[in-house]
matplotlib code that plots the C-alpha trace (Angstrom):
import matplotlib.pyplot as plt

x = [-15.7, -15.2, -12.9, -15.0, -15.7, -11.8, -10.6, -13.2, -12.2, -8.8, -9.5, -11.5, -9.1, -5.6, -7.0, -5.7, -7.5, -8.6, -6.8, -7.2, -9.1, -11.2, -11.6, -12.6, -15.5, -16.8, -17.9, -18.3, -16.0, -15.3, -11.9, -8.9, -5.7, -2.2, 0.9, 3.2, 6.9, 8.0, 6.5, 9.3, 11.8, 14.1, 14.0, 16.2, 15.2, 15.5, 12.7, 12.3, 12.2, 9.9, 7.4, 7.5, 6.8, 3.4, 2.9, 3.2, 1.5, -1.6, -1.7, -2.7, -1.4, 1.6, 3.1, 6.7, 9.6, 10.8, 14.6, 14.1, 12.9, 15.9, 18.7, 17.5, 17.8, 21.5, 22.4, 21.8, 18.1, 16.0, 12.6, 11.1, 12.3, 10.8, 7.9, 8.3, 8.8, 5.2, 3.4, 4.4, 3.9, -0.1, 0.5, -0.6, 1.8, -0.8, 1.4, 4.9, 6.7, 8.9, 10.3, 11.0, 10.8, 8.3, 6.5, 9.2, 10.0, 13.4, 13.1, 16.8, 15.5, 11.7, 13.2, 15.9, 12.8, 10.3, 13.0, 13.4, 9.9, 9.5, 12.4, 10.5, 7.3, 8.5, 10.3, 6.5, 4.7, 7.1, 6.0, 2.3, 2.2, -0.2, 0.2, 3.0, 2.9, 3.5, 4.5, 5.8, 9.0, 11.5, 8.9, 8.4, 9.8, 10.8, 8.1, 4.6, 4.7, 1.5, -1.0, -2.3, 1.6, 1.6, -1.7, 0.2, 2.9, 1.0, -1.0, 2.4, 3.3, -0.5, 0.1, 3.6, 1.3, -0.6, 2.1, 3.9, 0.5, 1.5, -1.1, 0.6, -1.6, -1.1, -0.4, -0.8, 2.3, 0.9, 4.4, 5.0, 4.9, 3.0, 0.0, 0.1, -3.9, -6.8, -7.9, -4.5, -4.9, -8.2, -7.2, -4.7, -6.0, -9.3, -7.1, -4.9, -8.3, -6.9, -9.4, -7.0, -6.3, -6.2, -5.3, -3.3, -4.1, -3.4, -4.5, -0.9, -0.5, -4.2, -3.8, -0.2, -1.2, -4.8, -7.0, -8.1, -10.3, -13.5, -12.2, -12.1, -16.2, -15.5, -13.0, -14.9, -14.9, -14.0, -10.9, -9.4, -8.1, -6.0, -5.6, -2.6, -3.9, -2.4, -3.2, -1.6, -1.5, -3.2, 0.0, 2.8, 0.6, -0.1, 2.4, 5.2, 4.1, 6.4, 6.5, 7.7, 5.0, 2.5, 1.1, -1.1, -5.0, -7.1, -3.9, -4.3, -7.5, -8.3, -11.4, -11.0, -14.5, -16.3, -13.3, -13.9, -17.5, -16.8, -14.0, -15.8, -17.0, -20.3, -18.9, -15.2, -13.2, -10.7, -7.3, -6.2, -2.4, -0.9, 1.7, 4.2, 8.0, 7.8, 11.6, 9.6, 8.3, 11.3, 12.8, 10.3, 9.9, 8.9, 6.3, 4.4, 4.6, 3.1, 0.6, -0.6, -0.8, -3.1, -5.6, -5.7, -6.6, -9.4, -10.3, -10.8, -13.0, -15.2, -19.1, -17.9]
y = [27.0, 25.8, 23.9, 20.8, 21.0, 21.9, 18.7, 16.9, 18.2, 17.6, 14.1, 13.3, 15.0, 13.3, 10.5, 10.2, 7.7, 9.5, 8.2, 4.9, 5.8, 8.8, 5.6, 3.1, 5.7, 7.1, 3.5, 2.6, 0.0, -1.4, -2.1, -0.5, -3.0, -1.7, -3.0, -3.2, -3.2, -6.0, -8.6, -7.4, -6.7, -9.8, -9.0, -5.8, -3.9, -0.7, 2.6, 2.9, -0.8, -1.8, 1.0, 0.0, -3.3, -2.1, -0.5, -2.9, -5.1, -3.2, -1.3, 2.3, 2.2, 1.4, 1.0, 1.5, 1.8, 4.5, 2.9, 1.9, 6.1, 7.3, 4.8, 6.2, 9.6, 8.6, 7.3, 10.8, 10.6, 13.2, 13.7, 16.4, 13.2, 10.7, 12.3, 12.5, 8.9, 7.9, 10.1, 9.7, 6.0, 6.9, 5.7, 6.8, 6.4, 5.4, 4.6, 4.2, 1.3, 2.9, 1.7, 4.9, 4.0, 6.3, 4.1, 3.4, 4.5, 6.0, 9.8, 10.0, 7.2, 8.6, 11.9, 10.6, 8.9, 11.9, 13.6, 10.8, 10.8, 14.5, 13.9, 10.8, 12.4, 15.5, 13.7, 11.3, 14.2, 15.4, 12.7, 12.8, 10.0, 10.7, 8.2, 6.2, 3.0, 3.5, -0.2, -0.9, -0.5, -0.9, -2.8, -5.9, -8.0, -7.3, -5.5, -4.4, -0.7, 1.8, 1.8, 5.0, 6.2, 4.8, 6.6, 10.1, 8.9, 8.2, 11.4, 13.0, 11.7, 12.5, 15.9, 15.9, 14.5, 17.6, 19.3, 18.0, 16.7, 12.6, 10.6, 8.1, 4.8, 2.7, -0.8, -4.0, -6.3, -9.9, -11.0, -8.0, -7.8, -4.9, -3.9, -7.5, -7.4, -5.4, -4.1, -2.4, -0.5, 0.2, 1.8, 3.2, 4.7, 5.6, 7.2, 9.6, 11.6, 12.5, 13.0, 11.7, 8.7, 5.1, 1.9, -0.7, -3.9, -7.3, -11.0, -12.2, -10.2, -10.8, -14.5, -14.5, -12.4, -14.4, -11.2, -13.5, -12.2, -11.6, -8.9, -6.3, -6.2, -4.2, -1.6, 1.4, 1.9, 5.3, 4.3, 1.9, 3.6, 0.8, -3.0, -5.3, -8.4, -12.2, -15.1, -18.3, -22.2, -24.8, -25.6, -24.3, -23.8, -19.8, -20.1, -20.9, -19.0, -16.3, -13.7, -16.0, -18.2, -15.1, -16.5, -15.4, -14.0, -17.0, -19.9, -20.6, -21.4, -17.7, -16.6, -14.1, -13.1, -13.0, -10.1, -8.2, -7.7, -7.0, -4.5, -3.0, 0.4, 2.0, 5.5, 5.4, 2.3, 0.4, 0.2, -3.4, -3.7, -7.3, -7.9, -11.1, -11.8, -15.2, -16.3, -18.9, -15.9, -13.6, -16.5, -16.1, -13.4, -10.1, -9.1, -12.9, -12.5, -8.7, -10.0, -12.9, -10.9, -8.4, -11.4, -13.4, -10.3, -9.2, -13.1, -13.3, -9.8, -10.9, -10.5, -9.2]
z = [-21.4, -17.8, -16.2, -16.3, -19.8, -20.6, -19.3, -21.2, -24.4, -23.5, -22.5, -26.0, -28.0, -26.1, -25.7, -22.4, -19.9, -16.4, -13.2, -11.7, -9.2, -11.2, -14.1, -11.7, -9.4, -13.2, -13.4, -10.0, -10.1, -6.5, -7.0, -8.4, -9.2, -8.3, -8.8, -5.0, -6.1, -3.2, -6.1, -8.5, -5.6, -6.4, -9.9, -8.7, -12.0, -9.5, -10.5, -13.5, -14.9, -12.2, -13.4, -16.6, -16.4, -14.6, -17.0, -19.6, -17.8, -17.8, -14.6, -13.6, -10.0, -8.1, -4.7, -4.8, -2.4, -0.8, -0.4, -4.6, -5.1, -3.4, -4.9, -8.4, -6.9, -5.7, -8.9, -10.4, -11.6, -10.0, -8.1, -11.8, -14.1, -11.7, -11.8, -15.6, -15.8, -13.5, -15.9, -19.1, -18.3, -17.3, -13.9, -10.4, -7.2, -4.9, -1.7, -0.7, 1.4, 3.9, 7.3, 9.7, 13.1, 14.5, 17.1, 19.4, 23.0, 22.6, 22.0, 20.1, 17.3, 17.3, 16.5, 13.7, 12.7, 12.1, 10.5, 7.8, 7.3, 6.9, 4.2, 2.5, 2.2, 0.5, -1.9, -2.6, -3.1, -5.2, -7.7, -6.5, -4.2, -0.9, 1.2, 3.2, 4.7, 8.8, 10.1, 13.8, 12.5, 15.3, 17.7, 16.0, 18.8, 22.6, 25.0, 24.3, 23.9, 25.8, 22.9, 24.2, 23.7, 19.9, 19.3, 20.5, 17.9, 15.4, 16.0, 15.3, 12.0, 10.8, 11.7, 9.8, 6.8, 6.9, 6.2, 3.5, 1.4, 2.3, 5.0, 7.1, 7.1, 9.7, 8.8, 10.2, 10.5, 12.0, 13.0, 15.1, 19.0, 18.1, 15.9, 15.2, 15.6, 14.3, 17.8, 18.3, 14.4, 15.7, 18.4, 18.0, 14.9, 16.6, 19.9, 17.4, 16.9, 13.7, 10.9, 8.2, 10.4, 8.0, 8.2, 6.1, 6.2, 4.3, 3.6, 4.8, 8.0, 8.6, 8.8, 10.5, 13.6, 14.4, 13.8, 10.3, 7.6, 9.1, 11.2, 8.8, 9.2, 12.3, 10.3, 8.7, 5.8, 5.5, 7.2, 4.4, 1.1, 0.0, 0.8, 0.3, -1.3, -1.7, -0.3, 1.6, 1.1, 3.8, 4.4, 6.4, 9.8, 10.9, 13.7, 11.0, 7.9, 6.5, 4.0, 1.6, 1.6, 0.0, -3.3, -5.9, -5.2, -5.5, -5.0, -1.7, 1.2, 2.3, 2.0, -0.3, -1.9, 1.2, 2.4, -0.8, -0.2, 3.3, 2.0, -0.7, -0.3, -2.1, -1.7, -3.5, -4.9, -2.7, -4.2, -3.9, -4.1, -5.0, -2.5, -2.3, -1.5, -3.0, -4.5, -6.8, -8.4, -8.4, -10.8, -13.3, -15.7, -14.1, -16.8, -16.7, -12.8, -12.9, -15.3, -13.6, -10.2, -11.9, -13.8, -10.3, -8.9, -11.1, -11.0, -7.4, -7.1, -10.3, -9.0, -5.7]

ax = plt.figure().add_subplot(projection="3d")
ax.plot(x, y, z, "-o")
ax.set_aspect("equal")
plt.show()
């Protein structure tokens, strides 16, 4: 019997469904659904409670938090049982929310900075997680930093992703003095000459820093593996709008099915990730909020 006949057998007779992503490009599906832990962070259930309410709310995929991972760690769980815990609850870690300061000019804090993501990414693959989330953490306000510098950076952390199995994607933040707009990801992205070089973008940050939704025609495809997906009222104005104001797929004015089809990729599902800090939701019950955020979801990207 061969390996490909093996797992079929052990498929058929466990019963056990195939990845997300392996589920999802069997039936060429465009999208996969994912579950990003910020929409349960006021809840503060912490690890374990947040995965299983994606679970139970039909999810295969998460994005958690790195800060959440390492609090259960420091309250005496461990990286083998959190790994345990994903599995046995048929999910896949598809990304991880950290904050590491890589991109900025001082050498002291970059280097603190690489070494806390060396520490972060071991730990992810540890539970089979691949990929980080890389903001501008650190350069969100004061001066405009070289973008040929940042590129070099990010070039760095890629390379430190090489190692250790995880792939930094860089990610979008629209409030941000920097990478505020899709023609800095691009470039810098384009400028680290780094075949495992992706980007991370999302409805919210989209909107907030001006680049809007039509810009991610002009992003490759093979550069996007996962989106971050809400959406925003009419009303407050772009130059005001925060965080807070994220609201389900399908709630608000953007433009969502036409980004889909602009997102969606023939050759391998996008992972869309539902992504919010809304308190109006954090008061509600964290299993009707997952749930809801997963129908909207599937709602919006219907026909697409």
């Amino acid at each position: 019997m061969n390996r490909r006949e093996a797992l079929s057998s052990i498929v058929a007779v466990s019963g056990t469904s195939l990845l997300p992503v392996e589920a999802a490009a069997k039936k060429k599906e465009p999208f996969i659904y994912s579950l990003n832990m910020s929409t349960l962070r006021g809840h503060k259930l912490g690890f374990r409670k947040e995965l299983e309410v994606a679970a139970q709310a039909g999810y295969g995929s998460v994005e958690i938090w790195i800060n959440t991972l390492q609090d259960y760690l420091k309250n005496g769980g461990s990286l083998k049982e959190a790994s345990a815990i994903v599995k046995d609850l048929g999910l896949k870690v598809e990304d991880a929310i950290g904050f590491a300061p890589w991109i900025v000019d001082d050498n002291t804090t970059r280097g603190k900075a690489l070494e806390q993501l060396k520490l972060e990414m071991e730990q992810l693959a540890a539970i089979g997680c691949t990929r980080v989330a890389a903001p501008p953490m650190g350069a969100t306000t004061g001066d405009s930093l070289d973008l040929k510098k940042v590129a070099e950076r990010y070039r760095a952390i890629l390379e430190l992703g090489e190692k250790t199995g995880v792939t930094p994607h860089l990610e979008l933040w629209g409030f941000s003095k920097n990478l505020s707009r899709v023609g800095e990801l691009l470039y810098v992205a384009v400028e680290a000459a780094h075949p495992s070089a992706r980007v991370l973008m999302d409805v919210y940050h989209l909107h907030k820093g001006g680049s809007g939704m039509d810009s991610v025609k002009d992003v490759g495809k093979p550069l996007v593996e996962i989106f971050h997906i809400n959406d925003y009222p009419a009303t407050p104005p772009r130059e005001t709008i925060t965080d807070a104001d994220r609201i389900y797929a399908g709630d608000g004015v953007a433009p969502l099915k036409d980004l889909l089809k602009n997102l969606k990729n023939p050759e391998k599902p996008v992972i869309l990730s539902f992504e919010v800090f809304n308190q109006g939701y954090y008061a509600q019950d964290a299993l009707l909020v997952a749930k809801t955020g997963l129908a909207k979801m599937k709602k919006v990207a219907e026909g697409v």
